[in-house]
N, C-alpha and C positions, 0 to 999 in steps of 0.2 A: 345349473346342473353341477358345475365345478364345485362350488359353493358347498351345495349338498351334500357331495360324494366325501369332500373334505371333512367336513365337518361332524357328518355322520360315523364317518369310518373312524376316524379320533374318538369315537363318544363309544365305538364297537371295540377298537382297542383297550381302552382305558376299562371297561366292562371284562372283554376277556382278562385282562389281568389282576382284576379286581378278584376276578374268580381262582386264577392261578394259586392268590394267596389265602383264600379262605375258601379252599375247595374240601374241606369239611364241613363248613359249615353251612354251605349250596348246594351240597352231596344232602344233608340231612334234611335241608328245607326241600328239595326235591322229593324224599322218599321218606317218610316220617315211620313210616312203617316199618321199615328196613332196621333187623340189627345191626351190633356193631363189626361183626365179621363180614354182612353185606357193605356196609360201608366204607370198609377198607379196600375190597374188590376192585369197588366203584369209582375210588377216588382216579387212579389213572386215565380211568376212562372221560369221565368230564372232565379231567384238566386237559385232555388233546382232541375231545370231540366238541367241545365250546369253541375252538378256533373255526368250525366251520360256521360259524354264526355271521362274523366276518366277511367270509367269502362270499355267502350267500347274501347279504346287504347290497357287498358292490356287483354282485352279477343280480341283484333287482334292479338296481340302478341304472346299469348297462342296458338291461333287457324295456325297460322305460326308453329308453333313447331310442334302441331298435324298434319298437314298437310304434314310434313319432312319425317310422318312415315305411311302415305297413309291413315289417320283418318279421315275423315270426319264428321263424322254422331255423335260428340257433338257439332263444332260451326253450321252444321243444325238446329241441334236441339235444341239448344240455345236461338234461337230469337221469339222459342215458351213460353219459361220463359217471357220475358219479355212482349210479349201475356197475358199470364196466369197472371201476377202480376197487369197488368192495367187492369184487368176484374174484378179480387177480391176488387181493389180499387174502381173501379164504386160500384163493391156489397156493398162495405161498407158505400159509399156515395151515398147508393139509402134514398131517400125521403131529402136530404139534399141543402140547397140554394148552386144557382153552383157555386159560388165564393168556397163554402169550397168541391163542388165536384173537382172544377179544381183543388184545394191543395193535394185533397185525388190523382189523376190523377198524379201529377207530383211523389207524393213520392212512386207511384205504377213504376214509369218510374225507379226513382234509385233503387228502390227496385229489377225492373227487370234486369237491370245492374248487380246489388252483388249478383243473382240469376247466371247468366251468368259467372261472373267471378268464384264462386265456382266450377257450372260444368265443364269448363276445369279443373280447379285444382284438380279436383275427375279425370278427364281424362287421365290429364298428369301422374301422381300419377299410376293408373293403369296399365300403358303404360312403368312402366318404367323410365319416361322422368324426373322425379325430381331430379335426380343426377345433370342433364344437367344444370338445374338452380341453384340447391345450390352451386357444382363446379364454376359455373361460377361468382356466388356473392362473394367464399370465394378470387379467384384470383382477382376481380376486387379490391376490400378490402385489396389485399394484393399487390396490386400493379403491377400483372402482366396483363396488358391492352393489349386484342388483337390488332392486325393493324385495324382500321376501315376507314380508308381513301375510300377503292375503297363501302365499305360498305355506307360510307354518301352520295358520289356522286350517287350512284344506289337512295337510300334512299328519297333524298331533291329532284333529278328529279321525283319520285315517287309521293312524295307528292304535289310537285306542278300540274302534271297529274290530281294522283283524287281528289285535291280540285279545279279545276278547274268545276266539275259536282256540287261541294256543292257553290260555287261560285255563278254559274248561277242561285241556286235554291234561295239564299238571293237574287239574283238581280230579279228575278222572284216576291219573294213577296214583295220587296222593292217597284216595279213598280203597282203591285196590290194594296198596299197598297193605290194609289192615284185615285183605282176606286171606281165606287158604290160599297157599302158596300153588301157583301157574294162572290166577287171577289176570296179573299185570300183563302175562306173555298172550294170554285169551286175547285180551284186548288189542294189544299190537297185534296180532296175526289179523285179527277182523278188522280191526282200522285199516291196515295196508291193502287189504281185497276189497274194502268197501272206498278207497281212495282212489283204488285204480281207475275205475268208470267216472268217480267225481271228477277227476284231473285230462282223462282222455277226453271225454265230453262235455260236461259243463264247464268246465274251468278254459279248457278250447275253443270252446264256440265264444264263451263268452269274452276273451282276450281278444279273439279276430276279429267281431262283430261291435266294438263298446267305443274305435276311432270312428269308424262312420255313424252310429248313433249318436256321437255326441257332435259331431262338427253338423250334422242335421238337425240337433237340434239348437245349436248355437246359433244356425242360420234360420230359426224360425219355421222348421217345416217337420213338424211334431208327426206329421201323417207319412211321409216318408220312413220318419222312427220308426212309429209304430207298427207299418208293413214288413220293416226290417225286424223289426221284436218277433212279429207273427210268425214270421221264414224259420226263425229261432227256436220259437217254444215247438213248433210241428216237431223240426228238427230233435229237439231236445229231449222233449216230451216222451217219444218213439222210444227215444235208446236207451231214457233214463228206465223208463218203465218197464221195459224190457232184461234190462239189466238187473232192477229190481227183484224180478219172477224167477230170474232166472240165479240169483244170486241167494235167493231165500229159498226156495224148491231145492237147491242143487248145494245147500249149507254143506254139507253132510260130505256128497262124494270131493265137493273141494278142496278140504281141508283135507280131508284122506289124501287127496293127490299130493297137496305139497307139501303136509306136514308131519305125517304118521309114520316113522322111522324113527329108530334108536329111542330114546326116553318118551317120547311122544308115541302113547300106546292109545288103542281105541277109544277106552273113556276119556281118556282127553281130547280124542277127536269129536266126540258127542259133543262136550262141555263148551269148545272152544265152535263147534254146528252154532248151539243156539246163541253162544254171542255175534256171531256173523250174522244171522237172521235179526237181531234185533236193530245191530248195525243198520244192514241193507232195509229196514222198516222208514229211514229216514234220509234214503238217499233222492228220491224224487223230491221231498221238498227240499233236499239242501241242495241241489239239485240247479231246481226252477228257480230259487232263492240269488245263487249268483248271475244267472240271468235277470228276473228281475230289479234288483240291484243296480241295474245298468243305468234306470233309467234315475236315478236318486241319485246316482255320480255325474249324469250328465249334467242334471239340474244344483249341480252344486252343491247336493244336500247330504254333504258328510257325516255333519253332526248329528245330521240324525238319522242315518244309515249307525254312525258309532251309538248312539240310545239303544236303539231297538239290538243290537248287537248286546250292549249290557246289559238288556233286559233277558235275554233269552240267555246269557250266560249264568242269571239268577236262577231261571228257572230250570238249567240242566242243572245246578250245585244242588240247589234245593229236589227236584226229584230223585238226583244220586244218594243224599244222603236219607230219602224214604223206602229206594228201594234196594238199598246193596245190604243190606241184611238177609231181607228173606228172599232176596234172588241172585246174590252175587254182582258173578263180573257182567249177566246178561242183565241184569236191573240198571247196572251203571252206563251199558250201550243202550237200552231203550230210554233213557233219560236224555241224550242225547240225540235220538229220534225225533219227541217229543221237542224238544229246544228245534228241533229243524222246522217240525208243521209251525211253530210258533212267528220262527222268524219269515216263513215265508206267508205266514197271514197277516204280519205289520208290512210287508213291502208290498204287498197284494192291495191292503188298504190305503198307503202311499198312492202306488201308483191308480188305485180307483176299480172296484170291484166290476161297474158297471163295465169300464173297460176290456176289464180283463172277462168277463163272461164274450162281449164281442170278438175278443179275439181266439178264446176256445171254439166257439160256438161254429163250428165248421164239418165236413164232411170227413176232413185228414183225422181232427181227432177222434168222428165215432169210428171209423175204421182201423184208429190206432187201437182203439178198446177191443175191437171186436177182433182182431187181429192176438191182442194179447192175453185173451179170454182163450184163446184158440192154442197159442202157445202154453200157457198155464196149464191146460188140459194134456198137453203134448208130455211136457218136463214132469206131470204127478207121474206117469204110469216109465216115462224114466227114471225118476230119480224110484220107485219102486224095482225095479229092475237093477240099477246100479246097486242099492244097498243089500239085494239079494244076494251078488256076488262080489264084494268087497270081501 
């Protein structure tokens, strides 16, 4: 672990400084699109919001360890810090020109980072677990280096996996970047509403739920998994799909609520409705996607959790770049929909279709349907009513 944290964080430094010095040239490969007066804006900003890249490595790290010892509930509650820190920076850049609020904005960002990494540190700390690191700094220091061979290969297929999701999202605004202008901002507002339920529920269930499925199947008892997967997907299933209904039906009035003030006028509330609806068209399978997943980490099957990750990364570049012509910024979120049913039909196949019909094939889920047929019906004759009176 020591090893790791060292190692990596050297490799995160050297990175952010690497960018420090040629943060025009990282500004431009970021935004191709962007002129040069955007560009100049921009540079302050990525040379002091790249530091949070950093922080956010060693509080993964951290939040690995907590995780060892069934903790949850500080890297949760973590990502409300750096919530909390980019509020008090707006507060302090209220009445200020936005050039020095977007400054206040970024050092709210790293601020929320070292916010973050101290709470694990108070966690670990607590828990006990600071032996585990200092032990492991005094042997790396002293030259007794664990084996980490089968650790790198887990590790680098890993990484290439999940950056293949951040991957697609720089080729996302790279592509945006060459539309009409509030393209790229459509997309962020619909990505952060469409995150919210991935991260509250999928991304939750599936962190709590992925130590006891794997140490069950380490020990050989696959049907215990499985019964634990089942608990999972009812679980998931319900709130994904419900979240879905209600986040495509209700595009419209929610973007009104949080976004439609000052420059952000009605037509951009439309515009920025149906990139939310195309977004939320792909949350149930990205969805089920980190749930199922589970079981291809348990089985050690990185590498090819990270394939099917770059195969589906091929196929959001490639649908982005057929449909953000004649559809925009909503072409560029349905592509990414689209990459979501994908990836969740190779993990579907991994883990065995026959299966996975078994474990649908239940009473919870036709009453989840039936149930959300019933709400669907509920939210059309709202969301008609809300936009009467908007």
């Amino acid at each position: 672990m020591a090893e790791v944290l060292l190692k990596f964080s050297a490799f995160m430094l050297g990175l952010s400084l690497l960018v420090m010095l040629f943060t025009p040239l990282f500004t431009k490969l970021l935004a191709l699109g962007f002129d040069a007066q955007s560009i100049n804006l921009a540079l302050p900003l990525v040379r002091i919001n790249f530091w949070y890249l950093l922080c956010i490595f060693i509080v993964s790290v951290f939040a690995s360890l907590l995780q060892y010892r069934s903790h949850f509930a500080t890297s949760a509650f973590s990502t409300a810090l750096l919530n909390i820190a980019m509020i008090c920076a707006l507060i302090f850049a209220h009445n200020k020109p936005q050039s020095t609020a977007a400054l206040y904005l970024s050092w709210g960002v790293v601020a929320g980072g070292v916010l973050q990494v101290l709470a694990h540190l108070f966690a670990i700390k607590k828990l006990g677990l600071f032996k585990i690191l200092t032990l492991g700094l005094a042997k790396f220091f002293g030259s007794q280096r664990a084996k980490m061979q089968g650790f790198y290969k887990s590790f680098f297929a890993g990484v290439l996996g999940s950056s293949a999701a951040q991957i697609g999202d720089f080729a996302s605004t790279l592509i945006a970047s060459f539309l009409a202008s509030g393209a790229i901002s459509y997309l962020y507002y619909a990505n952060r509403i469409f995150q919210l339920p991935l991260a509250l529920f999928a991304i939750a269930l599936s962190t709590a739920i992925f130590p006891k499925i794997s140490k069950q199947i380490k020990a050989g008892d696959e049907l215990l998994a499985k019964n634990l997967l089942k608990k999972g997907f009812d679980v998931l299933f319900a709130l994904l799909l419900f979240a879905s209904i209600g986040g495509f039906l209700l595009a419209e009035p929610i973007i009104y609520l949080l976004f439609e003030r000052g420059e952000f006028n009605a037509q951009n509330t439309k515009e920025c409705a149906i990139v939310l609806q195309m977004c939320m068209l792909g949350l149930l399978p990205f969805g089920l996607y980190k749930l199922f997943s589970l079981w291809l980490f348990a089985h050690f099957k990185q590498g090819l959790a990270a394939k099917i990750s770059i195969y589906s990364l091929f196929i959001n570049i490639t649908f982005c770049l057929v449909l953000f012509r004649p559809f925009g910024a909503s072409g560029i979120a349905l592509s990414g929909s689209i990459s979501g049913f994908f990836i969740l039909f190779c993990a579907l196949w991994v883990f065995g279709f026959r299966e996975f019909f078994k474990l649908i094939y239940s009473k919870i889920t036709l009453l989840t349907l039936l149930c959300s047929l019933i709400f669907a019906f509920m939210l059309y004759y709202l969301r008609i009513f809300l936009l009467a009176n908007l």
